[in-house]
C-alpha positions in Angstrom: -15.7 7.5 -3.6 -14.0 4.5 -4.9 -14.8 1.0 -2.9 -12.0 -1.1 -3.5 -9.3 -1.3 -1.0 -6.3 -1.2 -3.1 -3.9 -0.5 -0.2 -1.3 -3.4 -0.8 -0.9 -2.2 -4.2 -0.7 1.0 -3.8 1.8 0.9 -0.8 3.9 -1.3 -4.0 3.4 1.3 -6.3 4.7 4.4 -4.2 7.6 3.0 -3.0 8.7 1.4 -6.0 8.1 5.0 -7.7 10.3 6.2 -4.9 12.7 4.2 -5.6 12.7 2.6 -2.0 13.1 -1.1 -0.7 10.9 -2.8 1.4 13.7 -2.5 4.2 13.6 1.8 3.9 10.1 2.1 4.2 10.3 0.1 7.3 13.1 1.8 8.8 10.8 5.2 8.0 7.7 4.1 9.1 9.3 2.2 12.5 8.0 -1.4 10.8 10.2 -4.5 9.9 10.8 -4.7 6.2 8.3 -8.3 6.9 5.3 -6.4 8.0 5.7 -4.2 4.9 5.8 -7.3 2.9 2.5 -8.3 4.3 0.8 -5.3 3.8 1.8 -5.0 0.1 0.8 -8.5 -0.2 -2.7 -7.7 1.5 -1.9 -10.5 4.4 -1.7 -8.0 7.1 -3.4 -4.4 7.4 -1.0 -1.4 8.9 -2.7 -0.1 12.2 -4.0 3.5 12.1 -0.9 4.3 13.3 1.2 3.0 10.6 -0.7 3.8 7.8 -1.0 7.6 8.7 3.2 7.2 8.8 2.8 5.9 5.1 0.3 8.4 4.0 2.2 11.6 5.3 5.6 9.7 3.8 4.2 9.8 0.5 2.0 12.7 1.1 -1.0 11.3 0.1 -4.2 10.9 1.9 -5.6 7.6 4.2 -8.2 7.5 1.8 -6.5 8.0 -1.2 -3.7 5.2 -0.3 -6.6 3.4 0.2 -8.9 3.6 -2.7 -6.7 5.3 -5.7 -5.2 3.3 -8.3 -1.3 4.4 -8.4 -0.6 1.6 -10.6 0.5 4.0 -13.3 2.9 5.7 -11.6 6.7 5.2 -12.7 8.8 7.7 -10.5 8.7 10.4 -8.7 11.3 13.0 -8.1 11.3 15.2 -5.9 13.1 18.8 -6.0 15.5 19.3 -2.8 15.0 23.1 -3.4 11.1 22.8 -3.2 10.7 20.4 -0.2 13.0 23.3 2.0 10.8 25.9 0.9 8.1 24.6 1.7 9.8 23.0 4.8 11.0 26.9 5.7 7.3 28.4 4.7 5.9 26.3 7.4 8.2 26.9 9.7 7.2 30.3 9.4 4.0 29.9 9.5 4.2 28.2 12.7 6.3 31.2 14.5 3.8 33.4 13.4 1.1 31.8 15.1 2.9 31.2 18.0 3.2 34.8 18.3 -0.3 35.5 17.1 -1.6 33.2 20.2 1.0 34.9 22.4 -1.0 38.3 21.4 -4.1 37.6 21.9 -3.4 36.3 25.1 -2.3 39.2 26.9 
């Protein structure tokens, strides 16, 4: 495992690979557009909290965002089509064990 918190960075990277302002990622992860200025700038850490929100946004790991370098990365596109399959798939997944619980309970 890498030892070099490049957080602020990578927070930078991502959502300048998606394309987003400071002011979006707040809005997704329920920060002002500041406080994501800090945290790219390494003058303020997200809480737990927070920088789950940022992980799962960019569907990473904590500990990836944390210690990978995504200084390379340009853009990222991602296919509608794809994200609602999988969206659907899980959503599937989820009935079924719903009803698997359901079963085995009875």
């Amino acid at each position: 495992m890498k030892n070099i918190n490049r957080l602020g960075a990578n927070i930078r990277s991502l959502r300048k690979a998606y394309r987003e302002t400071q002011e979006q990622l707040g809005e997704i992860i329920h920060v002002e557009k500041n406080a994501v200025s800090y945290y790219e700038n390494d003058k303020r850490e997200p809480n737990k909290e927070t920088l789950r929100a940022i992980a799962k946004h960019y569907m990473v790991s904590v500990e990836e965002l944390l210690y990978e370098d995504f200084s390379d990365i340009d853009r990222i596109t991602i296919d509608k089509n794809v994200v609602e399959n999988i969206s659907t798939l899980f959503s599937q997944l989820f009935h079924l064990k719903k009803r698997l619980r359901i079963q085995v309970s009875k």
